[in-house]
C-alpha positions as CSV (number, residue, x, y, z in Angstrom):
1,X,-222.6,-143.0,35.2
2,X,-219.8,-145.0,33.8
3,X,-220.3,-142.6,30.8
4,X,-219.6,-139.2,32.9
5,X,-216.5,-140.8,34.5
6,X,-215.1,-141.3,30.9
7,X,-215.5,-137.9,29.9
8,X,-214.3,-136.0,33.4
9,X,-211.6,-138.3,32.7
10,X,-211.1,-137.1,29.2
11,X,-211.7,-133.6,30.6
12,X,-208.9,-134.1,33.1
13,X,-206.5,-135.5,30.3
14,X,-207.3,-132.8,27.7
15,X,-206.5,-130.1,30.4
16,X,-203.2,-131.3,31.3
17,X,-201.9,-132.4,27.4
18,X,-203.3,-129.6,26.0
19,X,-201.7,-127.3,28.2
20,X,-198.2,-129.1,28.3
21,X,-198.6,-128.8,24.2
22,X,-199.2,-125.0,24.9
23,X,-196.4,-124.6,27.5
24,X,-194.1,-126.9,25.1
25,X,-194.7,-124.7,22.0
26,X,-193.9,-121.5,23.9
27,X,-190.6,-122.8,25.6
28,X,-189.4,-126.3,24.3
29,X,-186.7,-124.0,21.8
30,X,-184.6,-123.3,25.3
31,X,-183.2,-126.7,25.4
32,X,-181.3,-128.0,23.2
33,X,-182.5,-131.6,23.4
34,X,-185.9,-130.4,22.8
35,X,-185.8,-127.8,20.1
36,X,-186.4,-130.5,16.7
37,X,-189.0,-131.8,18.4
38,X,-190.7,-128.1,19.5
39,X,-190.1,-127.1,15.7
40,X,-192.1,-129.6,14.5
41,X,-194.8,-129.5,17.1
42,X,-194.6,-125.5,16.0
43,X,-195.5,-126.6,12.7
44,X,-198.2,-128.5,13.3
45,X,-199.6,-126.0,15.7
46,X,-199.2,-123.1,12.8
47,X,-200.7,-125.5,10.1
48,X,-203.5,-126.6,12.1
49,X,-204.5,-122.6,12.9
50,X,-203.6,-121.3,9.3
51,X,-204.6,-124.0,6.9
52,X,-207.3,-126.1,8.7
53,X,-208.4,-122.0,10.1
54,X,-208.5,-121.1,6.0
55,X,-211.8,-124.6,6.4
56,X,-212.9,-124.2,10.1
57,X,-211.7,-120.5,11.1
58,X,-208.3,-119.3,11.7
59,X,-207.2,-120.5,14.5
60,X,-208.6,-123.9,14.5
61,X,-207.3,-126.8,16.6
62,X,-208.6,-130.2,17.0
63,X,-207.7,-130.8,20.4
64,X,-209.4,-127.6,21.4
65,X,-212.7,-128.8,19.0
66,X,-212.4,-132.7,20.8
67,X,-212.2,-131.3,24.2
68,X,-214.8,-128.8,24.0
69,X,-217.3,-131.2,22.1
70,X,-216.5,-133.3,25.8
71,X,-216.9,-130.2,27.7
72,X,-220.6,-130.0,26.0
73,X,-221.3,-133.1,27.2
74,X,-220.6,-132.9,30.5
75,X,-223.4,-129.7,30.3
76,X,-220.8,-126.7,29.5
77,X,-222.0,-124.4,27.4
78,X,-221.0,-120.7,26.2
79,X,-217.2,-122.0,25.5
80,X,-215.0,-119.4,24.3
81,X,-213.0,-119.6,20.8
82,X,-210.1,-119.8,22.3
83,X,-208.7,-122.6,24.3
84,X,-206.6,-120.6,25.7
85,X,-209.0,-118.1,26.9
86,X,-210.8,-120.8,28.3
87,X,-207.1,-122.2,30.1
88,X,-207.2,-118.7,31.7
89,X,-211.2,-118.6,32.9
90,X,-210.8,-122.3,34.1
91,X,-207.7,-121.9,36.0
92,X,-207.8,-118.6,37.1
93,X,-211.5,-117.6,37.5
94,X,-210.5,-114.4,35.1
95,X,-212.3,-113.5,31.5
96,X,-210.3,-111.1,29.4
97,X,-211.0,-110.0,26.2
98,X,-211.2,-112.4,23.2
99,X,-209.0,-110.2,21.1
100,X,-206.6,-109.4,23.3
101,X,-206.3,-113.0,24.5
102,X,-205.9,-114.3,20.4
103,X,-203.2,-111.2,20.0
104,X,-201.2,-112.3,22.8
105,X,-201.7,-116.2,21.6
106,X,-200.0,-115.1,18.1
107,X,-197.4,-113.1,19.3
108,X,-196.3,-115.6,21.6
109,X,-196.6,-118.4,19.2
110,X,-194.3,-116.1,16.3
111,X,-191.7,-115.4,19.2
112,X,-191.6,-119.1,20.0
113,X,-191.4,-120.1,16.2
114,X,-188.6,-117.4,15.3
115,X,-186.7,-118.1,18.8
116,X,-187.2,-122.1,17.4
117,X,-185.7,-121.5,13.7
118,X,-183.0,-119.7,15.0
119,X,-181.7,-121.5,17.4
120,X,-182.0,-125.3,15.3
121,X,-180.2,-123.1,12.7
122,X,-177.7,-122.4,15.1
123,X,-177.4,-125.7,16.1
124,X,-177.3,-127.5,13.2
125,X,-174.3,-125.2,11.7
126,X,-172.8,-125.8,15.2
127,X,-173.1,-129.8,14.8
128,X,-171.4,-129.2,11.0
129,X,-168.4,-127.7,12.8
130,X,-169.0,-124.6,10.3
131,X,-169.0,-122.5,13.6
132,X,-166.2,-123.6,16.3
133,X,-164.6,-121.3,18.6
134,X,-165.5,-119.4,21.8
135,X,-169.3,-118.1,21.0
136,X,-170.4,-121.6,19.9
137,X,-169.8,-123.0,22.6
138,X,-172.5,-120.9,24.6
139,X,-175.1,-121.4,22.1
């Protein structure tokens, strides 16, 4: 009993961090105060799908692996390979396409990753005073 409590609780936790993670990576580059931080967590992300993926399949994340592994626990089975394909099914009752899901994953992650270099480029030439005057301002 105890035991099920513990993993619906870590269910419940995985769900939420996860997703903020997700919803971080694809939008933390708008602020300013945020965009070091979503850089990094963009790296991460990318090395953890391209060079743990090259060991465990592209893709590969551990928080998706440690939350499924609790998911089989608590009697899921069939889990998709993609945790966001399985956001989408959970939260929304929908099942799309695997592929289609995965494309949509990476070309949201790239935008979010070129939209993050650009603009801590941006502001770091904007903190060095290299780039004063009216536009800078705005950035």
């Amino acid at each position: 009993m105890i035991i099920e409590v513990l993993y619906k609780s870590a269910d419940i936790f995985f769900v939420v961090f996860h997703t903020a993670l997700i919803l971080f990576n694809v939008l933390g580059w708008i602020w300013k105060k945020t965009r070091r931080l979503n850089f990094y967590t963009l790296i991460l992300t990318g090395a953890s799908w391209f060079i743990l993926g090259i060991f465990y399949g592209m893709g590969f994340c551990p928080l998706t692996q440690w939350h499924f592994e609790i998911l089989e626990k608590l009697g899921h089975s069939n889990l998709p390979r993609s945790y966001i394909q399985y956001l989408i099914e959970r939260l929304s009752g929908f099942m799309f396409n695997a592929r289609f899901v995965d494309t949509i994953t990476f070309i949201v992650f790239f935008i979010a990753l070129i939209m993050s270099v650009i603009l801590n480029i941006r502001q770091e030439k904007n903190k060095s005073g290299r780039n004063s005057g009216f536009y800078s301002r705005y950035n």
